[in-house]
C-alpha positions as CSV (number, residue, x, y, z in Angstrom):
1,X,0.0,0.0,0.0
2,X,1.0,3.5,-0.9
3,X,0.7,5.7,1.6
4,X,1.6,9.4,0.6
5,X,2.5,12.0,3.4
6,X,0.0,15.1,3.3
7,X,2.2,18.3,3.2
8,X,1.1,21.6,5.4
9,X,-0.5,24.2,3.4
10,X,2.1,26.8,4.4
11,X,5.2,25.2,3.6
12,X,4.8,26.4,-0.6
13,X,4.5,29.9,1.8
14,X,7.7,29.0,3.4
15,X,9.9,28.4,0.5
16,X,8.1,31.5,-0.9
17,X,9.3,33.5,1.7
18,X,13.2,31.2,2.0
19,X,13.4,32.5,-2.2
20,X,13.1,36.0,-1.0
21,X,17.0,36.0,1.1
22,X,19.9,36.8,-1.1
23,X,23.5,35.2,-0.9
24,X,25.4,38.4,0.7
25,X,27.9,37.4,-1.9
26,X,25.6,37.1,-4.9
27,X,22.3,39.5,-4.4
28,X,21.4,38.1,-7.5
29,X,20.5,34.6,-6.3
30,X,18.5,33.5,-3.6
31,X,19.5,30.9,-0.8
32,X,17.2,28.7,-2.5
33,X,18.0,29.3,-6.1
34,X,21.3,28.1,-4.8
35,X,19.8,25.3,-3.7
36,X,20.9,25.7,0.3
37,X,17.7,24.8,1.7
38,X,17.4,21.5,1.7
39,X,14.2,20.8,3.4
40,X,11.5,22.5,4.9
41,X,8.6,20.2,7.5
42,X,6.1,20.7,10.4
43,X,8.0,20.1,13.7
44,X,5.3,20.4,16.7
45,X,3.6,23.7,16.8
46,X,6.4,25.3,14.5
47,X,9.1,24.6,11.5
48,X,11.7,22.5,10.8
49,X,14.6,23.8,8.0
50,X,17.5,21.8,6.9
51,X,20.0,24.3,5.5
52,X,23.5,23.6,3.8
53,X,25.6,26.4,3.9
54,X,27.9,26.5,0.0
55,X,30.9,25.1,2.4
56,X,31.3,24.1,5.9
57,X,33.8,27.7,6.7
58,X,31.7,29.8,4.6
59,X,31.5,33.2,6.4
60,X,28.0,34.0,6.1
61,X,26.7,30.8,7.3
62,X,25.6,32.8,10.3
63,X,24.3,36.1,8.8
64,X,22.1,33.2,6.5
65,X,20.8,31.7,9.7
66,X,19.8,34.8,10.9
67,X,18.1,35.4,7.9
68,X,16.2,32.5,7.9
69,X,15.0,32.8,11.4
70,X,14.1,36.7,11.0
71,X,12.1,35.9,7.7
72,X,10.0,33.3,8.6
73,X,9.1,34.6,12.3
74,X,8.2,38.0,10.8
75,X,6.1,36.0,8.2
76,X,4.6,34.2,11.4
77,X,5.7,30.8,10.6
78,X,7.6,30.0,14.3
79,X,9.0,28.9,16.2
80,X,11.8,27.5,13.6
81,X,14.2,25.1,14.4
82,X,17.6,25.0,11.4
83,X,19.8,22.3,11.0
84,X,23.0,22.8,9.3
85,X,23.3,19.5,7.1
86,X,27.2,19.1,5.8
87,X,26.3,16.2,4.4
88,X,25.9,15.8,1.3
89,X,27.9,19.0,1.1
90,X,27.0,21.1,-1.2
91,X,27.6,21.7,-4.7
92,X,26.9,23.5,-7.5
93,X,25.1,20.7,-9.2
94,X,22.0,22.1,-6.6
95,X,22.1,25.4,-8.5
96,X,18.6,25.5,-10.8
97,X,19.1,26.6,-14.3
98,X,17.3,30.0,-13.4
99,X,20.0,30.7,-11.2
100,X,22.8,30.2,-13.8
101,X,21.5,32.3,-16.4
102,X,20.7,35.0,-13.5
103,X,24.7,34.3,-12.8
104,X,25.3,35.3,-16.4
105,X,23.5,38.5,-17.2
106,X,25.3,39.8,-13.6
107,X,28.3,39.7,-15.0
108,X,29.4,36.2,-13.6
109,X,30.1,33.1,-16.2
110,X,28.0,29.8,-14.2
111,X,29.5,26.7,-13.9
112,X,29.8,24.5,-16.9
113,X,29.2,20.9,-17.7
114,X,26.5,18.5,-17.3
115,X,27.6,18.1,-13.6
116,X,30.1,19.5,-11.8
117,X,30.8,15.8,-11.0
118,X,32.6,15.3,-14.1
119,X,33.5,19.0,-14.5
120,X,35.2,19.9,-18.1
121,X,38.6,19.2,-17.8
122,X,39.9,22.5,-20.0
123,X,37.1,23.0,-21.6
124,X,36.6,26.9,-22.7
125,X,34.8,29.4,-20.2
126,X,32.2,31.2,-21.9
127,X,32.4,35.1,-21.3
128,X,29.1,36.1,-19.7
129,X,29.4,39.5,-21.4
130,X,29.9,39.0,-24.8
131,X,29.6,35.1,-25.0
132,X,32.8,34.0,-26.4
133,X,35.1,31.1,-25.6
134,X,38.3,32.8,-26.3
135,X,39.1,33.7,-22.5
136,X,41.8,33.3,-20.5
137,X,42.4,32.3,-16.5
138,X,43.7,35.2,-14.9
139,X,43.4,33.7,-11.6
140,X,42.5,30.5,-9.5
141,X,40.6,32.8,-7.2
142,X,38.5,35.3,-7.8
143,X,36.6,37.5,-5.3
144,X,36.1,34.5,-3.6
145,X,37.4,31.2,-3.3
146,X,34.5,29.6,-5.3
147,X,35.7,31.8,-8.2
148,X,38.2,32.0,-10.3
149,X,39.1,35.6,-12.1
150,X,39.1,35.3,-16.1
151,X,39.3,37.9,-19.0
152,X,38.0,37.6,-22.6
153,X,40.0,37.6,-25.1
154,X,37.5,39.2,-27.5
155,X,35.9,42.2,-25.8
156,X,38.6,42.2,-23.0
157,X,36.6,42.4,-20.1
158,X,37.5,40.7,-16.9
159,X,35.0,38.2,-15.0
160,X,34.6,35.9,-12.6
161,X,34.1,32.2,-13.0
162,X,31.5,30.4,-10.3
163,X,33.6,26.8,-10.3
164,X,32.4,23.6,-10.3
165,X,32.3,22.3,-6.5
């Protein structure tokens, strides 16, 4: 027999409300276009998030927290309990394809491949400006660790890369 668990009304009003906090470090995407919100249930009389911060040292882990806790209680969804989930740790596989292409007209080339499992190995990294391959790695890191800095050969403008984690 099939039994299929019932979800709350409110949790779509949840996830409505997790879709409104930026990533401090890219406004343009949301916690949950990022894919850092891993779960959202009823616990007792209040909510239950399972969040996975983009590494297990990343500096805004706390800020994000905050975030969540602040949103939701002003939205009258508590009290909320988070647990930070390391595992699977998280990568940029969990990005949706909205989120990429957001990534892209900011100014930021997404990560490439099918799957950052299998990554392309020196593949060519499109410029998110003008669209050409013919770039160049300027640096391993970028503004962040998760980026690397690149320039276009073609209209000559700098950019970061989001990498494959």
């Amino acid at each position: 027999m099939n039994i299929t668990r019932l979800q709350p009304a409110e949790i779509p009003q949840i996830w409505h409300c997790l879709q409104q906090i930026s990533d401090p470090e890219l406004p343009v995407l949301s916690i949950t276009d990022l894919g850092m919100v891993r779960d959202v249930e009823r616990d007792g009389a209040g909510w239950h998030i399972t969040f996975t911060p983009t590494y297990s040292g990343c500096p805004a882990t706390e800020y994000l927290l905050n975030a969540i806790e602040q949103t939701l209680n002003e939205a009258g969804f508590s009290p909320v309990k988070i647990t930070i989930s390391l595992s699977p740790a998280w990568t940029t596989d969990w990005m949706n394809a909205d989120a990429r292409q957001r990534l892209r007209e900011y100014g930021v080339a997404p990560p490439q491949g099918q799957t950052c499992e299998k990554p392309l190995a020196h593949g060519p990294v499109q410029c998110p400006r003008c669209g050409s391959e013919h770039t160049e790695k300027i640096s391993e890191f970028g503004s962040t660790a998760c980026k690397a800095l690149y320039r276009c050969c073609e209209c000559r403008e700098p950019f970061d890369y989001f990498k494959c984690i």
